[in-house]
KOLBAPA-391550 format. One record per atom (N, C-alpha, C, O): residue in one letter; z, x, y. Coordinates in steps of 0.2 Angstrom, whole numbers, padded with zeros to 4 digits, always signed. Layout:
aZXY ...
# end
This chain:
x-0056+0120+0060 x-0061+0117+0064 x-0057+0111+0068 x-0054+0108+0064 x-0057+0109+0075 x-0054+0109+0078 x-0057+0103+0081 x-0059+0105+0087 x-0059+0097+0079 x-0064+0092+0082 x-0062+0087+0086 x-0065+0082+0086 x-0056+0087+0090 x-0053+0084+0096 x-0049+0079+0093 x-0049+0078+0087 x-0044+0075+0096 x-0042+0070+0091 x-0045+0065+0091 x-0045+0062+0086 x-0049+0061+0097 x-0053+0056+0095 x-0057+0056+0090 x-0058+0051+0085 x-0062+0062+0091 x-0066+0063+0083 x-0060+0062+0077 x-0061+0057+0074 x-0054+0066+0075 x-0050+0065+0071 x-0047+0059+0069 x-0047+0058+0062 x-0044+0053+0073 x-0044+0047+0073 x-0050+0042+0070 x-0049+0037+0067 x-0056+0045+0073 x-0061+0042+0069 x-0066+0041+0063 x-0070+0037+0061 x-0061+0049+0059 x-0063+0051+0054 x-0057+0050+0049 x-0058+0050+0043 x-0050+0048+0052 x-0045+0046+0048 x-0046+0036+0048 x-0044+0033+0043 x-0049+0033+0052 x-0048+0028+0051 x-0052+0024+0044 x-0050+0022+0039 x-0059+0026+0045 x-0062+0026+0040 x-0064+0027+0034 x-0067+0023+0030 x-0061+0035+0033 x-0062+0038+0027 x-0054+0039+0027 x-0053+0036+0022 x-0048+0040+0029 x-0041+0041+0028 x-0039+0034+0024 x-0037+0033+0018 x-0038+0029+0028 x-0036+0022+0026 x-0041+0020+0021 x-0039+0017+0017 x-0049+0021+0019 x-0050+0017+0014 x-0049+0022+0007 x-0049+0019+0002 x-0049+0028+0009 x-0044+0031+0003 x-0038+0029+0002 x-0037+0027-0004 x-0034+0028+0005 x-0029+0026+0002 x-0027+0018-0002 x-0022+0016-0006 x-0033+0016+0001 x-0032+0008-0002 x-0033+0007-0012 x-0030+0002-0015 x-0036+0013-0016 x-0034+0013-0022 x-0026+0013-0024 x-0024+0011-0029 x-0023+0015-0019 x-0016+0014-0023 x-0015+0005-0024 x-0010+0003-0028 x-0018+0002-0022 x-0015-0006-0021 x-0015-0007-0029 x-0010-0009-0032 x-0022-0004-0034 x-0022-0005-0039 x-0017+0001-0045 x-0016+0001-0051 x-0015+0005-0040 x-0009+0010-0044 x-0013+0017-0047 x-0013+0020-0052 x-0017+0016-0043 x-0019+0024-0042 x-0017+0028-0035 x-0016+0026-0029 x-0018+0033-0038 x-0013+0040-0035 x-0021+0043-0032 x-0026+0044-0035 x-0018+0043-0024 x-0026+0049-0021 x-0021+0054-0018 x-0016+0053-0014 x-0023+0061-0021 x-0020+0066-0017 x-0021+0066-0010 x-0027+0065-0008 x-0015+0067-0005 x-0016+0064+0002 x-0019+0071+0005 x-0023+0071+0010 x-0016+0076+0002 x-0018+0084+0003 x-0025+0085+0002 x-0028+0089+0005 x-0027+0082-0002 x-0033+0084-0004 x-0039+0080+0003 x-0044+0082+0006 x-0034+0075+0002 x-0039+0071+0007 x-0037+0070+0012 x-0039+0065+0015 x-0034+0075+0016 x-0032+0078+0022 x-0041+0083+0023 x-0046+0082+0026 x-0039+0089+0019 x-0043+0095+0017 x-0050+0091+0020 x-0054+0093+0024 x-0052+0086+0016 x-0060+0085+0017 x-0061+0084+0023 x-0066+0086+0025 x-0055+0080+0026 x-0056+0079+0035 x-0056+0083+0039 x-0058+0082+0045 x-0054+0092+0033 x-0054+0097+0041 x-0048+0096+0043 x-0047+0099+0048 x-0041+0093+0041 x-0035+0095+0046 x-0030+0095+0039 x-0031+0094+0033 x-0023+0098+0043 x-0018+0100+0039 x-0014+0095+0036 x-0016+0091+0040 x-0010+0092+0032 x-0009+0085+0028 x-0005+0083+0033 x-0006+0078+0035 x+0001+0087+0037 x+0004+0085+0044 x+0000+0081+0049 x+0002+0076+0051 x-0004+0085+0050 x-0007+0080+0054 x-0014+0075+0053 x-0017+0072+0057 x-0013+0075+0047 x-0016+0067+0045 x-0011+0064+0043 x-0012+0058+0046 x-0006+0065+0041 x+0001+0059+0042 x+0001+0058+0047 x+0001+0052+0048 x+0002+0061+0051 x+0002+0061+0061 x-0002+0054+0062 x+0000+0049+0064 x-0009+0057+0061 x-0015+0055+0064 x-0016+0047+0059 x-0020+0043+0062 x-0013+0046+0053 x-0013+0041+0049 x-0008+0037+0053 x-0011+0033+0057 x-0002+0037+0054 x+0003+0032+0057 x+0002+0032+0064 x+0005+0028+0068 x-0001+0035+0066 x-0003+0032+0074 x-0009+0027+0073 x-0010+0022+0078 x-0014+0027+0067 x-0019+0021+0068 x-0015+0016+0066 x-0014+0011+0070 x-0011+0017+0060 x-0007+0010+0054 x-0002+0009+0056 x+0001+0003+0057 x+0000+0013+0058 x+0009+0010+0062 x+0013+0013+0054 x+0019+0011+0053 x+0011+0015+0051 x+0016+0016+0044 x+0011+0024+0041 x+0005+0025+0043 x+0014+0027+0037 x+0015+0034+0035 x+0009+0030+0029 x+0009+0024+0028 x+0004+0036+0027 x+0002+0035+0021 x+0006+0033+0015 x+0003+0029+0011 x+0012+0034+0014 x+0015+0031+0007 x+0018+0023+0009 x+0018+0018+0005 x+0020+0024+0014 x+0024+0017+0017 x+0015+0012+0015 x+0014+0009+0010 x+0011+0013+0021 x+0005+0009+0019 x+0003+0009+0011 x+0000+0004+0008 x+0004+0015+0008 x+0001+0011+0001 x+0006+0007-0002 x+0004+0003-0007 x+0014+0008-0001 x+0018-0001-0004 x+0015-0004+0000 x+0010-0006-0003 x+0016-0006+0006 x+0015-0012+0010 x+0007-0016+0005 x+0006-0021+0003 x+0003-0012+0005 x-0004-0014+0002 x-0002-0016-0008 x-0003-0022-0010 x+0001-0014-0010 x+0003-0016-0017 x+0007-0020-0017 x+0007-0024-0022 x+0010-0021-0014 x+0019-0027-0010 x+0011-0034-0010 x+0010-0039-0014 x+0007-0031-0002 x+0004-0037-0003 x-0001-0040-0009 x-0001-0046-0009 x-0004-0038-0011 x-0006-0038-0018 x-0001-0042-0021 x-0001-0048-0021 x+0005-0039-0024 x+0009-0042-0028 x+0009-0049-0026 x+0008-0053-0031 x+0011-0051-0020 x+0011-0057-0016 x+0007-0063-0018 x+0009-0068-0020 x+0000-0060-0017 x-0006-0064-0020 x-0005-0066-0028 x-0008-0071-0030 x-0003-0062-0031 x-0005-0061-0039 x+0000-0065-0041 x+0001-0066-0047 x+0006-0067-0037 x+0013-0071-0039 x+0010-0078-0036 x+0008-0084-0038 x+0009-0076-0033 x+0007-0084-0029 x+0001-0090-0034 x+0002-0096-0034 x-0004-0086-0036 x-0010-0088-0042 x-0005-0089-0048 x-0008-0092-0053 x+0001-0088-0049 x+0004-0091-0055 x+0001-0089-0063 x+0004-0089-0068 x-0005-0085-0061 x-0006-0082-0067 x-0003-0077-0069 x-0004-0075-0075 x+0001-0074-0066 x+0006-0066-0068 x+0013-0065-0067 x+0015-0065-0061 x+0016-0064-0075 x+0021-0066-0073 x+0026-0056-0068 x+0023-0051-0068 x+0032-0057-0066 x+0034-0053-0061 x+0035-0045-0067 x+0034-0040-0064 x+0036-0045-0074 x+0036-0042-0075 x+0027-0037-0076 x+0026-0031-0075 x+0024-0042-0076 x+0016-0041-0075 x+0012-0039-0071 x+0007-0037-0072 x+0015-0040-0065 x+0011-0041-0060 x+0016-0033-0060 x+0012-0028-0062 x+0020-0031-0059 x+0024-0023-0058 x+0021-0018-0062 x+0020-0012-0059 x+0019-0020-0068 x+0015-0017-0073 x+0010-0014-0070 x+0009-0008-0070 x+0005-0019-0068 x-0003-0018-0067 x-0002-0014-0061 x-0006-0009-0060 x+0003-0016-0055 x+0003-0010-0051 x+0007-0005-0052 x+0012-0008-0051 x+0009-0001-0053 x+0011+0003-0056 x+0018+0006-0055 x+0020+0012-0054 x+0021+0000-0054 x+0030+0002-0055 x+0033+0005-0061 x+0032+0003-0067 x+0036+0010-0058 x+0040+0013-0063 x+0043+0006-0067 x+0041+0006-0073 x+0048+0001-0064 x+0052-0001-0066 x+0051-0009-0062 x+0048-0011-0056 x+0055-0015-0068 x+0052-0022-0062 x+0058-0020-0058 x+0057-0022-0052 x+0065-0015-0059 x+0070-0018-0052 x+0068-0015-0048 x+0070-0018-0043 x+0063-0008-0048 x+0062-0005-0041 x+0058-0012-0037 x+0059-0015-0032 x+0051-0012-0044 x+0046-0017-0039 x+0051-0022-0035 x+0051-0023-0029 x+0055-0026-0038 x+0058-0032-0037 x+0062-0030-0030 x+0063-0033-0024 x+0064-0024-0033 x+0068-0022-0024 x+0064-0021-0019 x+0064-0024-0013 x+0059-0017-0021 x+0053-0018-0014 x+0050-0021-0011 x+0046-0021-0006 x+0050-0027-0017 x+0046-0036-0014 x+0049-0038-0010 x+0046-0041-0005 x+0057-0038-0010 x+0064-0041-0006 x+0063-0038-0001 x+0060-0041+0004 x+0064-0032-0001 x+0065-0029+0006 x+0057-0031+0010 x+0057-0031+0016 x+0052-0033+0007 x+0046-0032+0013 x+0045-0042+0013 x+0045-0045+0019 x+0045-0046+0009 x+0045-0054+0011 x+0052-0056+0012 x+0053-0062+0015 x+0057-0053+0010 x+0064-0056+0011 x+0068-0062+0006 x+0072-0067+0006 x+0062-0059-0002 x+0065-0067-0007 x+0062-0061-0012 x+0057-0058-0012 x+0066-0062-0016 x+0064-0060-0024 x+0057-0062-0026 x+0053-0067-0024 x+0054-0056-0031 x+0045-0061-0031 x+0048-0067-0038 x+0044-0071-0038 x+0052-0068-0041 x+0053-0073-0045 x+0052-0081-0038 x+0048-0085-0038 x+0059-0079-0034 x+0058-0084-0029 x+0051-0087-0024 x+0049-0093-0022 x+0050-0079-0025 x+0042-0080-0021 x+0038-0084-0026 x+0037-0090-0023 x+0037-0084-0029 x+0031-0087-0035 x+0033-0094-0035 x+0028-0098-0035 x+0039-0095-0035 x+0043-0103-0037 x+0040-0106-0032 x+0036-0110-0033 x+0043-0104-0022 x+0041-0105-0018 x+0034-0109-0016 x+0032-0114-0013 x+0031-0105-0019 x+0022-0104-0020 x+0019-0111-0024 x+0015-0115-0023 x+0025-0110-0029 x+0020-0117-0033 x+0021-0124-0031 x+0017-0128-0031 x+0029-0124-0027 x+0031-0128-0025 x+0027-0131-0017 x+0028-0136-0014 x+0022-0125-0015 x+0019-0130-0010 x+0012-0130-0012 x+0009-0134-0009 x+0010-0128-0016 x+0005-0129-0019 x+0004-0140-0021 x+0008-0143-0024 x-0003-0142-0018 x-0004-0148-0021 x-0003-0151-0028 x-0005-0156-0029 
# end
């Protein structure tokens, strides 16, 4: 079924990105699956997903869990091993390395940083 790509774009923006936003909390959405319900092939809802987000379905659901972590370092209530946990890092070095490469500070640094401009 062949619904033009504007119709396509407007059925990935909505139902494509707010499916994928369960990963922030480290749930898995098959992307295949939820390609299918869209009517297109998982290629090109990848396609059709990184032309609205600027970022690949898997790339957007770090950057969403990265930002999450962010928040949750920040409130001082979770420590770094915690906070990797609840979102579902395999391991704290992977999370620790993906916090680095996307704010450019370790989340231990990040969290210190945070308390230190807090009032």
């Amino acid at each position: 079924m062949d619904l033009g790509n504007r119709s396509l774009l407007h059925q990935v923006d909505p139902f494509g990105i707010g499916e994928v936003q369960p990963f922030a909390k480290g749930a898995r959405t098959d992307l295949q699956d939820l390609a299918a319900s869209l009517g297109v092939s998982y290629s090109k809802f990848r396609a059709l997903f990184k032309s609205q987000t600027g970022y690949s379905p898997r790339e957007f659901e770090i950057r969403i869990k990265l930002n999450r972590a962010s928040e949750m370092l920040q409130s001082g209530m979770n420590s770094v091993s915690d906070t990797s946990e609840e979102l579902g890092y395999s391991s704290v070095y992977y999370f620790s390395r993906a916090f680095k490469q996307q704010f450019g500070k370790s989340p231990r640094e990040w969290a210190r940083s945070s308390h230190r401009k807090a009032p």
